[in-house]
N, C-alpha and C positions, 0 to 999 in steps of 0.2 A: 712465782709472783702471779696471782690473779686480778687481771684490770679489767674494767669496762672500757675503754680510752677507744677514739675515733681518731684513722689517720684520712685529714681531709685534704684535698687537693686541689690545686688551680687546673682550669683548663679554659685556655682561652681560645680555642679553635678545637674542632673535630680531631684533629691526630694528636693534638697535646690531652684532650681528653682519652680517647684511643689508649694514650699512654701512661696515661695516669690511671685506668682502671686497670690493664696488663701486669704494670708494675706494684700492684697491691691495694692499692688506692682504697678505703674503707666508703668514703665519698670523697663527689669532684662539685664544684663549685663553677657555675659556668654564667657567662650572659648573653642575651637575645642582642640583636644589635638597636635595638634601643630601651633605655631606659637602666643603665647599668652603669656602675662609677669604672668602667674602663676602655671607654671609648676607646682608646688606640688599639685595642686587641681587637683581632680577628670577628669575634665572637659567633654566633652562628644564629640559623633562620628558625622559626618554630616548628619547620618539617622535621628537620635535624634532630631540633629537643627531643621528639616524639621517639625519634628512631636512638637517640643519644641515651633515655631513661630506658628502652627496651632493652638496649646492649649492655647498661650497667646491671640492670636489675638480673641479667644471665649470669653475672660474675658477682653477685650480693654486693652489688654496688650502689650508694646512696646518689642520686643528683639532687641539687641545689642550684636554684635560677636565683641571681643576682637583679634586684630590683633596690638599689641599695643608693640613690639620690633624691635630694628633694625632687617635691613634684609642682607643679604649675596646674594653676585653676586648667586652663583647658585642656589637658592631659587625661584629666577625669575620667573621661569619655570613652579615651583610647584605650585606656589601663583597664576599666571595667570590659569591653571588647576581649581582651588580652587576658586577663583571669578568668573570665566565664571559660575560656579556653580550658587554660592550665588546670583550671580543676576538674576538667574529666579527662586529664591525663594522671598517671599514676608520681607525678613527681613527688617528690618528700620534701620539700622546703623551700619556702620562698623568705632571701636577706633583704631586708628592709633599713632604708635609713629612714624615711621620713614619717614624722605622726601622724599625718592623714593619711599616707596611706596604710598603718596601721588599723584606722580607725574604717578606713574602707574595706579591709578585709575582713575584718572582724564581723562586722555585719555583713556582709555580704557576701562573702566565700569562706563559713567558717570550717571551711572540710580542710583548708590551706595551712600547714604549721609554718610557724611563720619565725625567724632569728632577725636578731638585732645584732646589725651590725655593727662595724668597729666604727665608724664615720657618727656613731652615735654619742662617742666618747663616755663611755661606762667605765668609771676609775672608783665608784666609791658604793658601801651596801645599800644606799637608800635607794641609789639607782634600778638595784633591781627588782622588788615589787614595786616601783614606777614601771618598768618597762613588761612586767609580771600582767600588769593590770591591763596595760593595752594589747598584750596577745602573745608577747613572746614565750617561746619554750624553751628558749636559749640565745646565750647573749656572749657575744664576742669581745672582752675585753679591749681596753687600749695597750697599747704597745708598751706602756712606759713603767708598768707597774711592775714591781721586786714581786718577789714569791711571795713575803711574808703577807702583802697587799693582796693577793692573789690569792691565798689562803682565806683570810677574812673574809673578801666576799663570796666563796664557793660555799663557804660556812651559810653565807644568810640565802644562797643563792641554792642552797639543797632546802633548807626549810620550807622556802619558795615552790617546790617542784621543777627545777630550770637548770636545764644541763650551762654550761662554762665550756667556750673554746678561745685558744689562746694561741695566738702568731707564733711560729717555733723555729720556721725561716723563711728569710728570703728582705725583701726591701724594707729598709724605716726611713719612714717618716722622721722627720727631724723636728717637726711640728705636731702635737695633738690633733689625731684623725677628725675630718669635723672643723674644726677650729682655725684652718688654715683656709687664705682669703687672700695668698700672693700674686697668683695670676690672675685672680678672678678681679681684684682690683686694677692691675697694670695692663690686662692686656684679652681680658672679659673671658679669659679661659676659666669654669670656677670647677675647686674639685669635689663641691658639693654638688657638681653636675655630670662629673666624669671625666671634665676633660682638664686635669693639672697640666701644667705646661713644664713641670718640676722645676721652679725657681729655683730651690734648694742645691740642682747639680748642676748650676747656671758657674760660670768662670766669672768674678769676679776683681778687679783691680787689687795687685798684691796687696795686702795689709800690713799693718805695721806688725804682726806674730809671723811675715813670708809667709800666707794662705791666698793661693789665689781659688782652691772652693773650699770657704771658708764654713758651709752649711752644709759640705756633705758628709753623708754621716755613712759609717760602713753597713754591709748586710747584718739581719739579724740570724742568730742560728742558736738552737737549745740541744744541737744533737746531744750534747750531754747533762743537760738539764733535766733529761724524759724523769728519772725516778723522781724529783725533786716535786714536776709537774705533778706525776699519778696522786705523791703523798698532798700534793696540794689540793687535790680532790680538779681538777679539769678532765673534763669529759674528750675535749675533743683537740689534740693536734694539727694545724691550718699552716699551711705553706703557701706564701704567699707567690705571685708569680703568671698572671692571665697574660702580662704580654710576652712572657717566654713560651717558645718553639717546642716540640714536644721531646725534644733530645734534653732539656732540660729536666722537665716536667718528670720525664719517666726516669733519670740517674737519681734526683731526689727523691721522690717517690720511693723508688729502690733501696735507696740508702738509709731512709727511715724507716720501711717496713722492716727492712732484715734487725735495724738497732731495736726497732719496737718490739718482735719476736723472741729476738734473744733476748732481751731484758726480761721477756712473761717465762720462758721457758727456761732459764739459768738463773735469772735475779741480778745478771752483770749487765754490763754496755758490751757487746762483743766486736763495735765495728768500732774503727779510726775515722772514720769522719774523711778521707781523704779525696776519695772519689769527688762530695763535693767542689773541692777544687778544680773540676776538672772542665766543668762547664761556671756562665757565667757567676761573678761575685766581685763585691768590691772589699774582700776582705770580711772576716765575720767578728761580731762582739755579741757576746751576752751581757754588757753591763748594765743596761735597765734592767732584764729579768734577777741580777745578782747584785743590785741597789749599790752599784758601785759609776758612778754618772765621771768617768774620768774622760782625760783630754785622747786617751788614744781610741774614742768611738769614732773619731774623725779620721777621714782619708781623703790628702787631694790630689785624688784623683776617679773621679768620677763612671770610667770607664772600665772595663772586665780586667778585673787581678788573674786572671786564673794562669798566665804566660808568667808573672814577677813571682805568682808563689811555686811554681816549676823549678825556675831557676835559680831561688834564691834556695831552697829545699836540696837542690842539685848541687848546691855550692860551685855552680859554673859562673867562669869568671871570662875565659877568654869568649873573641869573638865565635870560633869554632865551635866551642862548646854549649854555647848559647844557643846555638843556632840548632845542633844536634838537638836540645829541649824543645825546641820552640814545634821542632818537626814531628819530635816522639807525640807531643800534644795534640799539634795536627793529627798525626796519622790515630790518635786514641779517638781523637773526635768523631773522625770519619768510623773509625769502628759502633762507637756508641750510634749513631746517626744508622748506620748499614743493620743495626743489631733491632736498634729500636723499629724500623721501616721493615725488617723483616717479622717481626711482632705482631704489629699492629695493620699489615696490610689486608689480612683477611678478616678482619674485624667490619661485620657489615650493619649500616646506621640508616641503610634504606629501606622504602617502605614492604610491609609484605605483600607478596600477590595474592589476589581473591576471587575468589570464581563466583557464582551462585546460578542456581542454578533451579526453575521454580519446576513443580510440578504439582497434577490436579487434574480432578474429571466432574463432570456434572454429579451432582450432592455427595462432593468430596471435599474435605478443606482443601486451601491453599497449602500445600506446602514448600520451604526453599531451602535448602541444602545448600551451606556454605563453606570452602573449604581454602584454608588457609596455610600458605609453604611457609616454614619457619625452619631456618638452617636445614633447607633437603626433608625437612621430616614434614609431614602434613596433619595439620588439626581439622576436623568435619565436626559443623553444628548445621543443626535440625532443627528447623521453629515451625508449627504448623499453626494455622488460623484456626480460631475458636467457630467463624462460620461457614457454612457450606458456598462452595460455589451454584451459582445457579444460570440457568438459562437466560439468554440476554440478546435482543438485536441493536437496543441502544446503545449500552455503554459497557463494551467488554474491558477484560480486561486483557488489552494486547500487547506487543512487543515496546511498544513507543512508549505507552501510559507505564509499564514496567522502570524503562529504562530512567523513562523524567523521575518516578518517584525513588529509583533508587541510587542512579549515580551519585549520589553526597556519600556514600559509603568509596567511591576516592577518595581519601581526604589526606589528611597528617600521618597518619596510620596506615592504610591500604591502599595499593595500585589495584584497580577493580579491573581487571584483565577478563573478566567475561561475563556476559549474562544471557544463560541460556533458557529459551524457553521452549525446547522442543518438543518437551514432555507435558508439556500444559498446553488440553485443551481449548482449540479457539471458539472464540462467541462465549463466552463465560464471564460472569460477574461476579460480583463480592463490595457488600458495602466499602465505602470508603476508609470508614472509621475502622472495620475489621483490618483493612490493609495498614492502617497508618499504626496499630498496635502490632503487627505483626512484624513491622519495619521500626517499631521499639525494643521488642523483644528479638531481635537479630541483634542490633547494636547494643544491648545490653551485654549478652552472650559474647560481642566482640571486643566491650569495654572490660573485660576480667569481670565480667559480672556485676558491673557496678550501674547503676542507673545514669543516664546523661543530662546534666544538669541543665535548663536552660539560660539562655544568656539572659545575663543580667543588664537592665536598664535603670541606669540609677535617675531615684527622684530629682527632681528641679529642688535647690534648696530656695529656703527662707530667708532674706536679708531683710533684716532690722535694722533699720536706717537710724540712725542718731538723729535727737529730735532738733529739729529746725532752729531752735532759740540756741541751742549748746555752742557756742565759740569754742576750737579747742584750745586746753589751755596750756599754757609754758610750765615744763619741770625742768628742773635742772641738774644737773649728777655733779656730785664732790666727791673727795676722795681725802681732802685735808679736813681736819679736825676744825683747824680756825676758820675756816672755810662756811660753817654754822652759822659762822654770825650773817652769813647773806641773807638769812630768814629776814632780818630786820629790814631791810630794802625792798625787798618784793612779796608778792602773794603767790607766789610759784611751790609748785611741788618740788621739794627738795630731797633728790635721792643721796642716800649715801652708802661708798664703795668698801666695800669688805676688801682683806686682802684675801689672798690666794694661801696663807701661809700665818700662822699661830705660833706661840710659844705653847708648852706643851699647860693644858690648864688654865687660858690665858682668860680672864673675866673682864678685862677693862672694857670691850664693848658693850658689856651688858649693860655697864654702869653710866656708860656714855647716850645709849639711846634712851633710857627710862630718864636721863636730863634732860634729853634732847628729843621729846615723845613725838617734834613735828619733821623730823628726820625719820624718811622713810629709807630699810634696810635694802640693800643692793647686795646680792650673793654672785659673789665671779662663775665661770664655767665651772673649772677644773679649783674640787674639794678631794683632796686625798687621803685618806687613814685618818692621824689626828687633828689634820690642818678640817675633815670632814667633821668629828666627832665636836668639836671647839666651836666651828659653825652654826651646827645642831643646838648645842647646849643656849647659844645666841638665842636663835630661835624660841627655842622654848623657855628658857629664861625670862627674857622680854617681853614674850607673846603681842609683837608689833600687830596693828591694823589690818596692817597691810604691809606686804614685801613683792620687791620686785628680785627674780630669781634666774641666772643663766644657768642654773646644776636642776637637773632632776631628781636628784636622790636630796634639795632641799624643798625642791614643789611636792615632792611626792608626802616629807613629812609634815606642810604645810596645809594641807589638804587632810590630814590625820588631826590635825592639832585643831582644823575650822578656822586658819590662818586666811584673810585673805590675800590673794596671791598674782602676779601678773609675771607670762611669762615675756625673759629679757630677750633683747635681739640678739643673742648668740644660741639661741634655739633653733635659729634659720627658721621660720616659717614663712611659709609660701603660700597658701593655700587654705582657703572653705575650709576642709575635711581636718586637717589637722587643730585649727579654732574649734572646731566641735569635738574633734576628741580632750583638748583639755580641758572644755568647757562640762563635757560631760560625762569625762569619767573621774577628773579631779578640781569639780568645780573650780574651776580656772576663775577671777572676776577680768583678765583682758591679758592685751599681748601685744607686743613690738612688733611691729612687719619687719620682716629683713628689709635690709639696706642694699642686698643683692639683686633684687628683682626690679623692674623698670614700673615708668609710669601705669602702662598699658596691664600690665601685669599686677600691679596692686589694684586696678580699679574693678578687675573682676571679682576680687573676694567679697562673699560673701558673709555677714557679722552676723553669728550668733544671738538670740536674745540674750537683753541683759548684759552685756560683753561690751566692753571699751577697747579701742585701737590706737598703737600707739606708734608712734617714728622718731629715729632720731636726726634730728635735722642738720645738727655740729659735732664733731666726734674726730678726732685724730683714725683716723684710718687702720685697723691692727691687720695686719699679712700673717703674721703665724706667732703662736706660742709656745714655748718649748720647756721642756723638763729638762732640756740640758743646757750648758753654759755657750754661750754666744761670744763670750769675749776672749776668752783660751784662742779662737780661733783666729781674731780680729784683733784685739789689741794686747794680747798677750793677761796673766795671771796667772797670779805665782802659786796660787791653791792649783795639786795637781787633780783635783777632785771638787764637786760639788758636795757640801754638806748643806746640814740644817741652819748652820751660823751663814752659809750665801743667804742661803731665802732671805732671813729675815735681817739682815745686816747689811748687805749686797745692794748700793744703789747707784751702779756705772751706766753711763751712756758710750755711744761713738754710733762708728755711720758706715757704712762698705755701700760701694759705687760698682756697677756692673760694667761688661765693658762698653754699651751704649749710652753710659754718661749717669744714669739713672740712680738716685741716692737713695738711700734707706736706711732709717736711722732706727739704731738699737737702743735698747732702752730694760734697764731693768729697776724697778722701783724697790724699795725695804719690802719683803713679806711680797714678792710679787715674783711671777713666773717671769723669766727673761722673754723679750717679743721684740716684733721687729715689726716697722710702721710704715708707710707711705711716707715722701716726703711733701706730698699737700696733704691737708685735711678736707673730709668731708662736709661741702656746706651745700643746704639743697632746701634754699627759699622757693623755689617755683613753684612746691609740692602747697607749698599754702595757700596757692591763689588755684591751684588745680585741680588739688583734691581734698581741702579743709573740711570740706562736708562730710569724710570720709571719716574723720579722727577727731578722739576726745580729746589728746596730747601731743604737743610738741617738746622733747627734751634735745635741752643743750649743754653737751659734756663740756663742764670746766673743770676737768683733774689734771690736764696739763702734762698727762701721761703720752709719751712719746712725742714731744715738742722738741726733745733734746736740748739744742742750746739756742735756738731759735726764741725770741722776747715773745711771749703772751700776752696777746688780748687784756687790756684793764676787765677784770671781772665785772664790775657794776656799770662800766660802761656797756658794757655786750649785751647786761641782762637786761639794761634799759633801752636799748634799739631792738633786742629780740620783743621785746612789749613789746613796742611801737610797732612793729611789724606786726604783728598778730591783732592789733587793735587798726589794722588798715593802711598805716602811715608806711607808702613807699619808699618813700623819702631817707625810710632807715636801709633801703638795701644796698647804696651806695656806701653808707656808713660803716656798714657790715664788714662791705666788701674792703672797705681800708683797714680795719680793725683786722680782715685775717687775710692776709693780701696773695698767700700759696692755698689755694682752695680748688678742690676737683668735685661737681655733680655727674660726673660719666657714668655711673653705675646706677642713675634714676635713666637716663637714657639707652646704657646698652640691655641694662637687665640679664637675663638668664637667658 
């Protein structure tokens, strides 16, 4: 069998890295300790990186720096600092979640190849010339996707020129990467910023199925999936895994390179997979990648299987014999651990030492001899000045003036351990400019030959204020069909919600919005295969005004068709830079600010010309969305599988309670992804008297989606105090406030 296929690896510290390129590793995926979605890892310093790309690149190994969170207006600054860097290092890829900063690389460091990552939620083909356009070379699918899903898009994603990498093992997500909002709601941890708190493997109050973690879901693992993957056309295998230790890092590693080999050089799987179990796992499923969503993806228990699958494997029963396992394990551990530490100890990530060393006589060039230890062996470069040195009582060139203009050659790269000038003539000169080219062409020579870019200063943007007379105005979101007739009662923009989920062929929307031409279309996140292609056909059927869109593979067709378009607040934007990239490379007409970013924090962005802003001000709160079934685990159901008749049939609530009291009410609606909600909703009138000069639109969700069993708000009543409110009259905010009397603003306050 001949593949192209990439075995990519986590490293979240220098000897998990270490061990992950030892152990075969094709490339390792690593983070700086800031700016990376895995704050709780190790991660390492940008000395490190320099010495970290050196050491892989001796073993034809790939690195990859994780830059893969949204980004905050004042960040900007840093981040450009920070890649002016990276690109006169030799790294090969920087993961990106957020659009601006795609939009910032692009222009402005396009030496950088840049991946999208999983936190982007790419599940359907339109996504990827969206994500084509803004710079990606390759795109990390979501977790949740079958093969045959995964097929389809590698298909439009080759025509594209865009390698495909796909999770093969290690942790899931129980929620859609991206789309989860449980801690960053309850407790201001967001994992659109790195730091998850993992609700999901939180102990919760037994339920009524006896689950006390009702969310957690087992490891993922494809070890025998690999031919299934190649024939699906994915480029690159990713083990997930930054905050594992590198005894971890390098068994897995190990255990997929050797199944990877054997499968290219015999055409079989030659390994059992066993090893895995030997370090951590909460047990493995493949059943999103083999579109079988059953009830035994779950396991409660949270914490390392790899002792219960020993002894149940052992068939030990008594206490004795138990115990014999539990020590065999131990004592294998400590092997792996003694094996790996003897591996990786000589593996050196520090910088090289460099002499230099000038030499020159009167109407002789400059010349500097520089010579550099790399593993014991020594490289010599030679740069000579284009001018003559000359006679001089003013301004030689001496030992101090030597020193000032060369010491920057310490840097990330080199320990500058000598500079000798005993061979150069004193009282000598040499223009300035001659010296400061000559001290280019050295660091040239030192950079692999590559020129060193200067650091980049990004412009001051343009904010285009919305003009003075614009009031913003009230839209409002439905999701019921009878729900239309609100038209009649107000002058408000009236969205309406798509589901998540279609019958195969289904046209009754089409027919509904060309009745209903002043219903403006609402596209959820996550569009999958046909529930994607059904959506589409909406779209272009229709050909609405205007749509407002949480999925990028239907902005991206919207922007094809000359649809106007506004992106939804499940795009997470945060940021100037990202407003300007859909502004201008898919003519975007406006966009929702996240919900997650505070006061302080929306008032720096910067508006686009032409471009409207938008917030939602009322909204049931969503924590996470899942492809798989939430009730199996909570209140029990007698389907032992997820089919197509749940989506669109399926429309259970109930509630699981943590053990700090704290409720969370489930909820899945007909044609809709199961999700799980806050138990206050979001209301956040202050932002009107704060920052109304900022935005054209205030919308207020009435779909009534995750209320559970909780009485709703009279709709005409709400939409008529939201006027009043907007038109000035205070007097409605007590109104409000009775009308929705469980309401949390915390997250205008804590932000990001």
């Amino acid at each position: 069998m001949k593949a192209n296929i990439e075995l990519l690896a986590p490293g979240g510290d220098v000897d998990a890295i270490k061990a992950a390129i030892i152990a075969g590793a094709d490339a390792v995926y690593c983070g700086l300790d800031t700016f990376n979605a895995r704050n709780r890892a190790s991660n390492i310093y940008f000395d490190e990186l320099v010495g970290i790309i050196r050491l892989a690149h001796q073993y034809q190994c790939k690195i990859f720096l994780t830059l893969n969170i949204v980004i905050l207006e004042r960040e900007f600054k840093t981040l450009a600092k920070l890649l002016s860097k990276l690109v006169n290092t030799t790294l090969d890829g920087v993961i990106v979640q957020d659009i601006g900063l795609f939009n910032l690389i692009k222009k402005h460091f396009p030496t950088l190849d840049i991946h999208a990552s999983t936190q982007l939620t790419t599940h359907n083909a339109g996504q990827i010339p969206f994500l084509k356009k803004l710079g990606a070379s390759r795109v990390n699918l979501s977790r949740e996707l079958n093969l045959r899903e995964i097929t389809a898009i590698t298909q439009v994603a080759k025509e594209h020129d865009t390698l495909v990498e796909v999770f093969v093992h290690g942790s899931l997500c129980v929620a859609f990467s991206g789309l989860c909002y449980s801690t960053s709601a309850s407790v201001g941890n967001s994992g659109n910023r790195g730091r998850c708190s993992q609700a999901c493997r939180e102990e919760y109050e037994t339920t009524p199925a006896g689950n006390n973690f009702p969310l957690n879901i087992k490891d993922n693992s494809a070890f025998f999936d690999l031919p299934a993957l190649i024939d699906a056309g994915v480029h690159s295998f990713k083990i997930e895994g930054r905050i594992k230790g590198a005894n971890y890092v390098h068994t897995v590693v190990d255990s997929f390179r050797k199944q990877i080999d054997g499968l290219i050089n015999t055409g079989e799987l030659t390994q059992d997979g066993e090893r895995l179990y030997q370090v951590f796992n909460r047990d493995f499923s493949n059943a999103f990648l083999r579109g079988d969503l059953n009830q035994s993806m779950f396991i409660d228990n949270p914490r390392d299987n790899s002792t219960k699958h020993a002894v149940d494997k052992s068939n030990a029963i008594s206490v004795v014999q138990i115990h014999e396992v539990e020590q065999n394990l131990h004592q294998q551990n400590k092997e792996i651990k003694a094996t790996v530490h003897d591996k990786i100890r000589y593996l050196s990530i520090e910088k090289l030492p460099l002499t230099l060393r000038f030499s020159g006589a009167i109407n002789e060039p400059l010349t500097i001899h520089a010579k550099v230890i790399d593993n014991k062996a020594s490289q010599e470069y030679t740069v000579t000045s284009t001018a003559k040195l000359t006679q001089s009582d003013l301004v030689s060139i001496d030992e101090s003036i030597i020193n000032k203009r060369f010491k920057s050659f310490n840097n990330s790269s080199y320990e500058l351990t000598e500079i000798n000038t005993d061979k150069l003539v004193q009282g000598l000169s040499i223009p300035f400019k001659a010296l400061t080219a000559l001290k280019k062409q050295l660091a040239r020579l030192l950079n692999n030959d590559k020129a060193l870019l200067p650091e980049v200063s990004l412009p001051a943007l343009d904010n285009h204020a919305k003009p003075a007379n614009n009031k913003a105005k009230l839209s409002l979101l439905i999701c019921d069909e009878a729900d239309s007739a609100l038209a009649n009662i107000t002058d408000a923009d009236i969205y309406f919600k798509l589901p998540d989920a279609y019958k195969r062929g289904c046209t009754k929307y089409v027919g509904f919005f060309k009745e209903n031409p002043r219903l403006i279309p609402w596209f959820p996140s996550v569009l999958i295969g046909k529930d994607y292609d059904v959506a589409l056909n909406i779209l272009q059927q229709v050909k609405p005004k205007l749509i407002v869109t949480n999925n990028t593979g239907i902005a991206y067709e919207a922007y094809r068709l000359g649809v106007k378009w506004i992106a939804g607040p499940f795009l997470n934007t945060t940021n100037s830079y990202a407003l300007m990239a859909l502004k201008e490379e898919f003519d975007c007409s406006g966009a929702f600010i996240s919900n997650e970013i505070n006061k302080q924090q929306i008032r720096s962005i910067a508006r686009p010309e032409n471009f409207k802003l938008f917030y939602s001000i009322y909204h049931p709160i969503l924590l996470m969305t899942s492809r798989q079934c939430f009730f199996q685990q909570s209140v029990g159901c007698e389907k032992p599988r997820i089919d197509n008749g749940c989506m669109l049939s399926c429309d259970k609530s109930t509630s699981i309670t943590n053990l700090k009291g704290d409720n969370f009410a489930i909820d899945k609606q007909k044609a809709g992804y199961p999700s799980i909600y806050n138990q206050d909703q979001f209301l956040n009138m202050e932002i009107i008297n704060d920052l109304e000069h900022l935005f054209d639109g205030f919308m207020v969700d009435l779909t009534n989606i995750g209320a559970g069993d909780k009485a709703s708000p009279d709709k005409k009543v709400l939409i008529k105090e939201f006027e009043q409110l907007l038109c000035g009259q205070n007097n409605s905010i007590d109104k409000i406030h009775n009308l929705v009397p469980q309401s949390t603003v915390s997250q205008y306050h804590t932000g990001l």
